[in-house]
mmCIF file of the N, C-alpha and C atoms, coordinates in Angstrom:
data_MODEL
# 
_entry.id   MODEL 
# 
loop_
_atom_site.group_PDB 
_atom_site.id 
_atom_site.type_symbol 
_atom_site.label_atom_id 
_atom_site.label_alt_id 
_atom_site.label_comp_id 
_atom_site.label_asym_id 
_atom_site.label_entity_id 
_atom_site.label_seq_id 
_atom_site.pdbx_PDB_ins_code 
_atom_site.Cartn_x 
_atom_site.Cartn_y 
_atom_site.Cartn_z 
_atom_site.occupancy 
_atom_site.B_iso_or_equiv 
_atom_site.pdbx_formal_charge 
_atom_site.auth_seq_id 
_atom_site.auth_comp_id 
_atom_site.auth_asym_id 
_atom_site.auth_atom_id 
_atom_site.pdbx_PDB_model_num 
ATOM 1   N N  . UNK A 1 1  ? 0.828   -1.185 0.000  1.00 0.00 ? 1  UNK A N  1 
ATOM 2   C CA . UNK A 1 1  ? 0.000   0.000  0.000  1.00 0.00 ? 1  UNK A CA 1 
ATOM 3   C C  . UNK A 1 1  ? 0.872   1.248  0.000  1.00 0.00 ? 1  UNK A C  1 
ATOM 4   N N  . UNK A 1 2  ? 0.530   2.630  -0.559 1.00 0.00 ? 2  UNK A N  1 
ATOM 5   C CA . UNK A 1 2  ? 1.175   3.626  -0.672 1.00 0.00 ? 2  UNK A CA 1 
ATOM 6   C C  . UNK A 1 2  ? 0.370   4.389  0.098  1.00 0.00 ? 2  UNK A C  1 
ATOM 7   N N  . UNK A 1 3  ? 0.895   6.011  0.448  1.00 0.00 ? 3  UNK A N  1 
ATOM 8   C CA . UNK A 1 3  ? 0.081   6.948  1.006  1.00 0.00 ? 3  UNK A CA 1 
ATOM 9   C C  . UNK A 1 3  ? 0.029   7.559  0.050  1.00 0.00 ? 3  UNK A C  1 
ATOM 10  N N  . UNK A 1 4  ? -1.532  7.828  0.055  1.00 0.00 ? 4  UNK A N  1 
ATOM 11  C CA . UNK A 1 4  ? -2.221  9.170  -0.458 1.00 0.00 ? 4  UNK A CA 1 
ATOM 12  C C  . UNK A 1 4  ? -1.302  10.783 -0.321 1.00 0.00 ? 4  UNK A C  1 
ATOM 13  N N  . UNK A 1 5  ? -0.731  10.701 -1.571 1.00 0.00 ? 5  UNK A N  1 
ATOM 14  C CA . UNK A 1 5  ? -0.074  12.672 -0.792 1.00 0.00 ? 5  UNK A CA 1 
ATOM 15  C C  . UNK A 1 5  ? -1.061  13.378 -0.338 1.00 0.00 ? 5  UNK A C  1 
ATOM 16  N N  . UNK A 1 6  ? -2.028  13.334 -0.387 1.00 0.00 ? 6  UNK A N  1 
ATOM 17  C CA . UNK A 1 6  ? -3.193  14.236 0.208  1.00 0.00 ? 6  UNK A CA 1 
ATOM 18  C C  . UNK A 1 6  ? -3.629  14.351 1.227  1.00 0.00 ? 6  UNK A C  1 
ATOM 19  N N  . UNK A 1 7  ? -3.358  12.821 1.898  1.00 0.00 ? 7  UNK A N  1 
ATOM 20  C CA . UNK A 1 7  ? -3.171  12.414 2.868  1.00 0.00 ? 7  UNK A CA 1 
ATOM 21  C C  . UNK A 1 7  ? -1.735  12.815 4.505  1.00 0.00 ? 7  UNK A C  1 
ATOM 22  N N  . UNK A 1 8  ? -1.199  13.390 4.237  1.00 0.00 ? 8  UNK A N  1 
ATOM 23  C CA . UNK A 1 8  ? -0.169  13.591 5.214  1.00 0.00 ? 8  UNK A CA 1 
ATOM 24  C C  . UNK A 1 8  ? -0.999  14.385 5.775  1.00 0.00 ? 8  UNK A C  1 
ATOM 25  N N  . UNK A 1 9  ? 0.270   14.213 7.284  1.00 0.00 ? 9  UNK A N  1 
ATOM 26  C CA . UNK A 1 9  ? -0.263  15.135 8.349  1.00 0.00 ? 9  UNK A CA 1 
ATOM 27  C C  . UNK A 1 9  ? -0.066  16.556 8.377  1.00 0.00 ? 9  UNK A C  1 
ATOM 28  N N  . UNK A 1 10 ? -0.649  16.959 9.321  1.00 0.00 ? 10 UNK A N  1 
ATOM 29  C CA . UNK A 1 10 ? -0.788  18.812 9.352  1.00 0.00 ? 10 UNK A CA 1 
ATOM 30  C C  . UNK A 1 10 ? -0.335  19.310 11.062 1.00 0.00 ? 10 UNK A C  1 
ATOM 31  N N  . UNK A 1 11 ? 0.393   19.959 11.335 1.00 0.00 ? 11 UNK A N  1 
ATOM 32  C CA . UNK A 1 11 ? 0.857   20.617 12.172 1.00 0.00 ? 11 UNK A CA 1 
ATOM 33  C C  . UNK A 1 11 ? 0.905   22.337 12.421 1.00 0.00 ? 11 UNK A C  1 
ATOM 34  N N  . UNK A 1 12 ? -0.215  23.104 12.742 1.00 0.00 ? 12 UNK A N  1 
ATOM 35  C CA . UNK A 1 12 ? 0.236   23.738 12.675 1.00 0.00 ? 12 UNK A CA 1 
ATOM 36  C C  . UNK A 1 12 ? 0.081   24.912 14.078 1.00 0.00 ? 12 UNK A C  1 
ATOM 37  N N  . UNK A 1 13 ? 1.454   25.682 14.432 1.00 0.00 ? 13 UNK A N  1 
ATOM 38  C CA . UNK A 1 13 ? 1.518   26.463 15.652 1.00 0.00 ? 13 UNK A CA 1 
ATOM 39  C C  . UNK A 1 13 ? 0.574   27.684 16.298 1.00 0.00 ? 13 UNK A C  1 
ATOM 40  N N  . UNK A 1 14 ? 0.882   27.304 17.385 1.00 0.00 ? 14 UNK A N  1 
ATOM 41  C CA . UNK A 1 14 ? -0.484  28.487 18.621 1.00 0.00 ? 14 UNK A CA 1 
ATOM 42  C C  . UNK A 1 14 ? 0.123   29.857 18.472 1.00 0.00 ? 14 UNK A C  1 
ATOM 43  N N  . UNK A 1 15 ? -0.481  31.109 17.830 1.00 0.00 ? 15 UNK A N  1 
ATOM 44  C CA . UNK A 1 15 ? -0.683  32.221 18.073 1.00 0.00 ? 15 UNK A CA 1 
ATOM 45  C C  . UNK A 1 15 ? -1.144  32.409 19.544 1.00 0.00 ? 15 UNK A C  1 
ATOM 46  N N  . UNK A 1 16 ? -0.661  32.727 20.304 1.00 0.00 ? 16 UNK A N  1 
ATOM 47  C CA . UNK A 1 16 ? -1.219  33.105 22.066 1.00 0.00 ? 16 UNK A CA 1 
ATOM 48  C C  . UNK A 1 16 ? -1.679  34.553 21.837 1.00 0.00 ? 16 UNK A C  1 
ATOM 49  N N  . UNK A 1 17 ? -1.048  34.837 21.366 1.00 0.00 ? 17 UNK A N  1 
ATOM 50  C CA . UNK A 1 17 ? -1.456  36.584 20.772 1.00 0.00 ? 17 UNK A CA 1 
ATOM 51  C C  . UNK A 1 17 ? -3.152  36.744 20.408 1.00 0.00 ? 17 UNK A C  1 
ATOM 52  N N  . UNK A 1 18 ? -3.392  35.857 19.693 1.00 0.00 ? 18 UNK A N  1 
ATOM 53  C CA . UNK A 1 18 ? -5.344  35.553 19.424 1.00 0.00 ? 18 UNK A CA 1 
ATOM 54  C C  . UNK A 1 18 ? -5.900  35.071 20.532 1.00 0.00 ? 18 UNK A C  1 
ATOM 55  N N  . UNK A 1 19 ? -5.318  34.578 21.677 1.00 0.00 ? 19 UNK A N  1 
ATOM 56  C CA . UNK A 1 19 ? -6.179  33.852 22.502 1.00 0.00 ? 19 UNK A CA 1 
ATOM 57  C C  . UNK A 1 19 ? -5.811  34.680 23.771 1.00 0.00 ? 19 UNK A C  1 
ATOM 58  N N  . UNK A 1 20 ? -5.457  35.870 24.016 1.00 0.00 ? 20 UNK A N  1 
ATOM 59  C CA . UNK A 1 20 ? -5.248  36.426 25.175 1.00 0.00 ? 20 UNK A CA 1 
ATOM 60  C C  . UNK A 1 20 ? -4.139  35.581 25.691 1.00 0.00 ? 20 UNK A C  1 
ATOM 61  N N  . UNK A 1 21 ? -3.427  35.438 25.434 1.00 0.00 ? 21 UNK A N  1 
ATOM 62  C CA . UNK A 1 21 ? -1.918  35.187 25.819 1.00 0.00 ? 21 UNK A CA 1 
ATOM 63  C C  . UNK A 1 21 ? -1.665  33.514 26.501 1.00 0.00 ? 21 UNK A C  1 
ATOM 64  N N  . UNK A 1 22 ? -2.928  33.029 26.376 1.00 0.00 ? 22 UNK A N  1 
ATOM 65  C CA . UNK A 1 22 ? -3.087  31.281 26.183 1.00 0.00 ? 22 UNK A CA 1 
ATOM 66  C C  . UNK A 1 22 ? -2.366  30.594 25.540 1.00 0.00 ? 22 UNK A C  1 
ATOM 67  N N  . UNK A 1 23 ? -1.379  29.838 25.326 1.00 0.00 ? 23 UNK A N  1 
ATOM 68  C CA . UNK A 1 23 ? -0.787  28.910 24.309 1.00 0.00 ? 23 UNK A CA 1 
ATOM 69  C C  . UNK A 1 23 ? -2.010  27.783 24.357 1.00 0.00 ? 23 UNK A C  1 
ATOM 70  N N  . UNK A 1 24 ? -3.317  27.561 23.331 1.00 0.00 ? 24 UNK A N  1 
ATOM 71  C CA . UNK A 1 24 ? -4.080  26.457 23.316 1.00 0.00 ? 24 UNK A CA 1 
ATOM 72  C C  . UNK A 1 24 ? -3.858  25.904 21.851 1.00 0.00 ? 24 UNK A C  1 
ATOM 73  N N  . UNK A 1 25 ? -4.001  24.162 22.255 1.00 0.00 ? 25 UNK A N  1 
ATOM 74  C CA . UNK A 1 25 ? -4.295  23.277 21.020 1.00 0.00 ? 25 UNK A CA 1 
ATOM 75  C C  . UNK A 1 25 ? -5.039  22.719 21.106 1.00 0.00 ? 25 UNK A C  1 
ATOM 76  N N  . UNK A 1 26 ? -5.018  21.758 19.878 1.00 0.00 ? 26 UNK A N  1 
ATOM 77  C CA . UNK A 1 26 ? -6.673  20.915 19.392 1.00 0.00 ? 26 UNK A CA 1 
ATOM 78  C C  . UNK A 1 26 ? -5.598  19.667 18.450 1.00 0.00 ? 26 UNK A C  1 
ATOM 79  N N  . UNK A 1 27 ? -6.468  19.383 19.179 1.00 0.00 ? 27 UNK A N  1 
ATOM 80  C CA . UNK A 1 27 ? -6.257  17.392 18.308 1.00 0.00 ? 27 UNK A CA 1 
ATOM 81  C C  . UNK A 1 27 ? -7.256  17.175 17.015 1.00 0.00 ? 27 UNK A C  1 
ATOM 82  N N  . UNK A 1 28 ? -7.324  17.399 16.035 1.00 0.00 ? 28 UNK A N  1 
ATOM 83  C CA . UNK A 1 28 ? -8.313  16.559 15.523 1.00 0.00 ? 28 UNK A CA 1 
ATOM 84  C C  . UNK A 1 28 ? -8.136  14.947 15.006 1.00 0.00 ? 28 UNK A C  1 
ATOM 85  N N  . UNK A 1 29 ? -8.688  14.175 14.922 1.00 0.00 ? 29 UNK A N  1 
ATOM 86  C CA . UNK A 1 29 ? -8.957  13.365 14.391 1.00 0.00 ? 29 UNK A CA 1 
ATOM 87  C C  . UNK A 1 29 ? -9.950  12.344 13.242 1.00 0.00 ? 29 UNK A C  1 
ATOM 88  N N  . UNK A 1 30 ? -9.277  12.346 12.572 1.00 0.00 ? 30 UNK A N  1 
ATOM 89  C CA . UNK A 1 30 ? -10.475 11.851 11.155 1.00 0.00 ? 30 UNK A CA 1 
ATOM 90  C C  . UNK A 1 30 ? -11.165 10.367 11.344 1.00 0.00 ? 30 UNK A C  1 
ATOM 91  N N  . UNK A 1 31 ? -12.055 10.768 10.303 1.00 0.00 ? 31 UNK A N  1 
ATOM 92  C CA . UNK A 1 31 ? -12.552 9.548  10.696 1.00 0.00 ? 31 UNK A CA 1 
ATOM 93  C C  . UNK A 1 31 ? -12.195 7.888  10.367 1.00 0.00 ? 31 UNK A C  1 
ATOM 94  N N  . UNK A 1 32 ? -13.063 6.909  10.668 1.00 0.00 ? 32 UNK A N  1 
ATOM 95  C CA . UNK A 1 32 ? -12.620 5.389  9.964  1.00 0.00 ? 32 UNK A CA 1 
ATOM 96  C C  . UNK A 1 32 ? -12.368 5.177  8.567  1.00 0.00 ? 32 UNK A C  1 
ATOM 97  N N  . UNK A 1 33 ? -12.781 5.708  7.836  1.00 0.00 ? 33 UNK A N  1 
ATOM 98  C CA . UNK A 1 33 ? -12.112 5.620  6.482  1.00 0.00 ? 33 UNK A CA 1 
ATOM 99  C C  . UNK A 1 33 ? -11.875 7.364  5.615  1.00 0.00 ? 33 UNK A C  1 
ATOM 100 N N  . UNK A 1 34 ? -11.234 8.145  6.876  1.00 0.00 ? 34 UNK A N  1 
ATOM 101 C CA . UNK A 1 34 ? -10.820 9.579  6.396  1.00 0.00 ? 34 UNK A CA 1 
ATOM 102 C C  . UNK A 1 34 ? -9.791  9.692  6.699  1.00 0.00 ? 34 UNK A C  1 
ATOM 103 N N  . UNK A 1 35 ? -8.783  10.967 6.237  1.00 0.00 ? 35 UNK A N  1 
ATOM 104 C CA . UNK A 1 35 ? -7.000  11.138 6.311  1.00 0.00 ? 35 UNK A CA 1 
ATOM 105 C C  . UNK A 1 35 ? -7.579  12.402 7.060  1.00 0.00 ? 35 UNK A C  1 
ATOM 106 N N  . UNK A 1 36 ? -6.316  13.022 6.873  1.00 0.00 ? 36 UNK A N  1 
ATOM 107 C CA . UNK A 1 36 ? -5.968  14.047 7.931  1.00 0.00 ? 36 UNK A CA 1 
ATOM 108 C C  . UNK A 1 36 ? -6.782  15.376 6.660  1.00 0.00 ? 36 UNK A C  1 
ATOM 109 N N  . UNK A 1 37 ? -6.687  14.980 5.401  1.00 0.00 ? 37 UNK A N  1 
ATOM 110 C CA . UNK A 1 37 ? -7.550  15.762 4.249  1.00 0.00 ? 37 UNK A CA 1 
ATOM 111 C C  . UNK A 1 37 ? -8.625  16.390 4.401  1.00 0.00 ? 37 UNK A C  1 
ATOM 112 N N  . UNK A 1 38 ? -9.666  15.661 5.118  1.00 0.00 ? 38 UNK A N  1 
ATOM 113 C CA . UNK A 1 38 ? -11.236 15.927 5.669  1.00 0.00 ? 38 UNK A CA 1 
ATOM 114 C C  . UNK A 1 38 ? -10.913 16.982 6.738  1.00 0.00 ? 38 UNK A C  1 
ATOM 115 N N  . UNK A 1 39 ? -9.813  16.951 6.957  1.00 0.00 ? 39 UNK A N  1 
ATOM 116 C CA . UNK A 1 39 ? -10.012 17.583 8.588  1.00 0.00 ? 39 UNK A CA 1 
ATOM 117 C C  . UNK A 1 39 ? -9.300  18.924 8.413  1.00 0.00 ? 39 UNK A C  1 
ATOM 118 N N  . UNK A 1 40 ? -8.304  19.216 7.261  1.00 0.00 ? 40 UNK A N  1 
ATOM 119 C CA . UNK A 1 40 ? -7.894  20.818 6.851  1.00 0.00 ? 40 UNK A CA 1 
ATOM 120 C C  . UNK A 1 40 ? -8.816  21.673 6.847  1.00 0.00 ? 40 UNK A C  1 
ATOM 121 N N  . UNK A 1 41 ? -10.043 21.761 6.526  1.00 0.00 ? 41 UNK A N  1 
ATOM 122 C CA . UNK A 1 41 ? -10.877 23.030 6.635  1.00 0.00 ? 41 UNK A CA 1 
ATOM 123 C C  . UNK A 1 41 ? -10.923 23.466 8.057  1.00 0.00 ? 41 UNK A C  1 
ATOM 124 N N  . UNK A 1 42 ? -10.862 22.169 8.605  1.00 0.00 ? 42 UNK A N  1 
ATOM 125 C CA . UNK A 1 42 ? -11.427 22.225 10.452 1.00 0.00 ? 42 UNK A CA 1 
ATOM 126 C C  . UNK A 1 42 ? -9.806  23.721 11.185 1.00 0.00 ? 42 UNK A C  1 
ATOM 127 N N  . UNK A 1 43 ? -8.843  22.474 11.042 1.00 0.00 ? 43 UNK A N  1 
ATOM 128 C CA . UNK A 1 43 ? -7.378  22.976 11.010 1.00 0.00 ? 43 UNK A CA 1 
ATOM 129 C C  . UNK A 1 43 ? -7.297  24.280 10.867 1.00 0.00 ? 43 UNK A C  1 
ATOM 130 N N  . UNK A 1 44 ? -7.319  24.753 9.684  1.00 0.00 ? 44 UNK A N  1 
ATOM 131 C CA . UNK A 1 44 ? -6.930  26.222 9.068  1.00 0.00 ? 44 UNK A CA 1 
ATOM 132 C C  . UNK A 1 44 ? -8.343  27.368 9.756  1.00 0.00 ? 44 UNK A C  1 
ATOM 133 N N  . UNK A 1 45 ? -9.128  26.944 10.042 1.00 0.00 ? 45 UNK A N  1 
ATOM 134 C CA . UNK A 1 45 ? -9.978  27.990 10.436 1.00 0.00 ? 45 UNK A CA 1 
ATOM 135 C C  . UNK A 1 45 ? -9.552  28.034 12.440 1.00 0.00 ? 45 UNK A C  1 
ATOM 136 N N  . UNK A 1 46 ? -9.380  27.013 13.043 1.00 0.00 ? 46 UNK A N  1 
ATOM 137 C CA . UNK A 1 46 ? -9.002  27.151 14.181 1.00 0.00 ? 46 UNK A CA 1 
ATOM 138 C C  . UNK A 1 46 ? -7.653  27.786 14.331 1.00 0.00 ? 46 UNK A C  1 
ATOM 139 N N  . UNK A 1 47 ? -6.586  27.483 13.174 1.00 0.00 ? 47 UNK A N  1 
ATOM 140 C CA . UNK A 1 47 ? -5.476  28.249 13.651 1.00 0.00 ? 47 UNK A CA 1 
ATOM 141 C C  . UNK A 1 47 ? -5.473  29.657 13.407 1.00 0.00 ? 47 UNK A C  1 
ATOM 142 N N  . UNK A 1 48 ? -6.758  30.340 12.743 1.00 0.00 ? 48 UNK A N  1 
ATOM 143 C CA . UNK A 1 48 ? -6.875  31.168 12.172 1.00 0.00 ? 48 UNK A CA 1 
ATOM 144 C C  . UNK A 1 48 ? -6.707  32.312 13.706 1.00 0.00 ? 48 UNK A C  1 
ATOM 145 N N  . UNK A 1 49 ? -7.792  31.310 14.339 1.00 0.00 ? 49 UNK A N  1 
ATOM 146 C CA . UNK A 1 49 ? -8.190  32.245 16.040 1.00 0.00 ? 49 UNK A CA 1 
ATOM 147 C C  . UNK A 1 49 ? -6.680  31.538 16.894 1.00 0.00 ? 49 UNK A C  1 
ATOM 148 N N  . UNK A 1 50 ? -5.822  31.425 16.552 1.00 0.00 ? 50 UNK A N  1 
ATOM 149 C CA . UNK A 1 50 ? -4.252  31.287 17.316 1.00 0.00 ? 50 UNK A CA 1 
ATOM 150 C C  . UNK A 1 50 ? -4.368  29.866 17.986 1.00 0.00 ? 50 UNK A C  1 
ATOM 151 N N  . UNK A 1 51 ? -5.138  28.974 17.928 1.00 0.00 ? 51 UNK A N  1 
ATOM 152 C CA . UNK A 1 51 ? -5.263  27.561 18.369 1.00 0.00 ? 51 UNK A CA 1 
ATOM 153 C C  . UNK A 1 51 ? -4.111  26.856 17.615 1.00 0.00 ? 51 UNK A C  1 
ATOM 154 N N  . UNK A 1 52 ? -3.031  26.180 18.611 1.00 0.00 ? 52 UNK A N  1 
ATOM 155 C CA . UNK A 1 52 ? -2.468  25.384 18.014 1.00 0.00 ? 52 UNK A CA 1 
ATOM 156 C C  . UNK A 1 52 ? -3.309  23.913 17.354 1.00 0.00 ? 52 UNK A C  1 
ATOM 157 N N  . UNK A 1 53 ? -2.684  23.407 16.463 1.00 0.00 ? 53 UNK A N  1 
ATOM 158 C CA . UNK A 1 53 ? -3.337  22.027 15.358 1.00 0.00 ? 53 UNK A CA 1 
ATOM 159 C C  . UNK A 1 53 ? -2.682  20.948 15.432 1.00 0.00 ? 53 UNK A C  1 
ATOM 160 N N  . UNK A 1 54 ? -3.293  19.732 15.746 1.00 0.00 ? 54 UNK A N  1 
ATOM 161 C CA . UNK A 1 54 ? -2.211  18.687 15.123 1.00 0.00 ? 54 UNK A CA 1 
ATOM 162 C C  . UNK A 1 54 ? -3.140  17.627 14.261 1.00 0.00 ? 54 UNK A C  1 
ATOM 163 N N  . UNK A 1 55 ? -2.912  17.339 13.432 1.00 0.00 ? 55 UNK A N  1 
ATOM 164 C CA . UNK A 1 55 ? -3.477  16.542 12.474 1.00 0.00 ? 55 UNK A CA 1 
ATOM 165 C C  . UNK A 1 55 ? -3.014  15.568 11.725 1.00 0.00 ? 55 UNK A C  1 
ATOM 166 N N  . UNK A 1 56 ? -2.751  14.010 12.569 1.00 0.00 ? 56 UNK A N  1 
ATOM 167 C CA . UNK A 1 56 ? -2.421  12.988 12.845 1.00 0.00 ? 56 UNK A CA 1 
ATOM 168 C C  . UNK A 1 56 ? -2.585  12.243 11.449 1.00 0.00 ? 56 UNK A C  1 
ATOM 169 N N  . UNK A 1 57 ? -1.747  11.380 10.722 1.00 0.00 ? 57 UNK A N  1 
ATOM 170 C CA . UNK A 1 57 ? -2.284  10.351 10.278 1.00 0.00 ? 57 UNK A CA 1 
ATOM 171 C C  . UNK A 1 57 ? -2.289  9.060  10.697 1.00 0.00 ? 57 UNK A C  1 
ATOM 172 N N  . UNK A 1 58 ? -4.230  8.643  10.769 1.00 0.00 ? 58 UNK A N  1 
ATOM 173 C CA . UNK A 1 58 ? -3.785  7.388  12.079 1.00 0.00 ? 58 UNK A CA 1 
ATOM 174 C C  . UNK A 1 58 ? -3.184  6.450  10.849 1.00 0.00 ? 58 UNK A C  1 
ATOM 175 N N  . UNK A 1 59 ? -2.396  5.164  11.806 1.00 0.00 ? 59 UNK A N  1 
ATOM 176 C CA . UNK A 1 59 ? -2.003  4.005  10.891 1.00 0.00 ? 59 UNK A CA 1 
ATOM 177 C C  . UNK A 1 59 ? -3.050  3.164  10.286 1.00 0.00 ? 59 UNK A C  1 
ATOM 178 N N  . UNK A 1 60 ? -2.659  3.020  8.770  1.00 0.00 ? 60 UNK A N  1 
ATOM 179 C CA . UNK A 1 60 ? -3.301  2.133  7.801  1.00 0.00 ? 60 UNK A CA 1 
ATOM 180 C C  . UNK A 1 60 ? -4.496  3.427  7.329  1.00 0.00 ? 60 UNK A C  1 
ATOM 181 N N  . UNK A 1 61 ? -4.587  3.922  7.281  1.00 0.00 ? 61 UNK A N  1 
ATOM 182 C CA . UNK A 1 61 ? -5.200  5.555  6.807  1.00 0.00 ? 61 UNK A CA 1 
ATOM 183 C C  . UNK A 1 61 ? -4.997  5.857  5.516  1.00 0.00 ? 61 UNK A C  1 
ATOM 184 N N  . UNK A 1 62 ? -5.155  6.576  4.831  1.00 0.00 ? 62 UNK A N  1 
ATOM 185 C CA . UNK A 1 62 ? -5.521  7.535  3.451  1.00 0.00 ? 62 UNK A CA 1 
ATOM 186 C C  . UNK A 1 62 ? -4.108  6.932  2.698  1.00 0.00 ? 62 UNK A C  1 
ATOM 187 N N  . UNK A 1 63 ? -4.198  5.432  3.051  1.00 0.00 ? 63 UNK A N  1 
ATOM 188 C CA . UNK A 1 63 ? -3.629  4.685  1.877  1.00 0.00 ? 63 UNK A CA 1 
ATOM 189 C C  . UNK A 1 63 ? -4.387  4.117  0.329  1.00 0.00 ? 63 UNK A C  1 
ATOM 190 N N  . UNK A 1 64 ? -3.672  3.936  -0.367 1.00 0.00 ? 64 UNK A N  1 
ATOM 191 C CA . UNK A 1 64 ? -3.913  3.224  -1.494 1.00 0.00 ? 64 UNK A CA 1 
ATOM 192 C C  . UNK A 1 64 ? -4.165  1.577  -1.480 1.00 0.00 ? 64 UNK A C  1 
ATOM 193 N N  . UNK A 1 65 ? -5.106  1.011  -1.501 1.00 0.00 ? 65 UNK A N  1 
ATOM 194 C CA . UNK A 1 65 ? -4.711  -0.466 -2.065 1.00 0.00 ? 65 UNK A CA 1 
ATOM 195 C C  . UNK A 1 65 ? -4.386  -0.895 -3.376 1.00 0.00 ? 65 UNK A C  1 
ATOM 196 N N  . UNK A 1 66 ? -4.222  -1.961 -3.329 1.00 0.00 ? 66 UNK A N  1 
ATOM 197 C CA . UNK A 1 66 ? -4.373  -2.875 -4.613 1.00 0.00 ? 66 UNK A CA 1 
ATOM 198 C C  . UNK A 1 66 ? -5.703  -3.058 -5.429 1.00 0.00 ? 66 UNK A C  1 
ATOM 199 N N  . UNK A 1 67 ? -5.885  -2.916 -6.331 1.00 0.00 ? 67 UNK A N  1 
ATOM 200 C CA . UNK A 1 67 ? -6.833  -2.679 -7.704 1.00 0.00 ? 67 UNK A CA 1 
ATOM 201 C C  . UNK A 1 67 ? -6.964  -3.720 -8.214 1.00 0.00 ? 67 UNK A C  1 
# 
């Protein structure tokens, strides 16, 4: 099986500056047959308000099989 490039994970850092001087994060997690892909809209709008992101790819995830 290969990974999906679309598929990798997402990391991205806490603005404390947006949150009143809070360093906060957020876990998301996708679902049983979703990558970390589904979950970028979620990601980019929370880091928008200075929330740190992490956006995991679980194992055996937004792979490719055999055809």
């Amino acid at each position: 099986m290969t990974v999906n490039p679309l598929a990798t994970p997402l990391s991205l850092p806490a603005r404390p500056e947006l949150t009143g001087g809070r360093p906060l994060g957020v876990l998301l997690l996708h679902g049983f047959s979703g990558s970390p892909a589904s979950m970028k809209p979620w990601a980019h709008a929370l880091a928008e308000r200075g929330y740190a992101v992490e956006v995991p790819l679980l194992p055996g995830h937004g792979t490719a099989g055999r055809t």
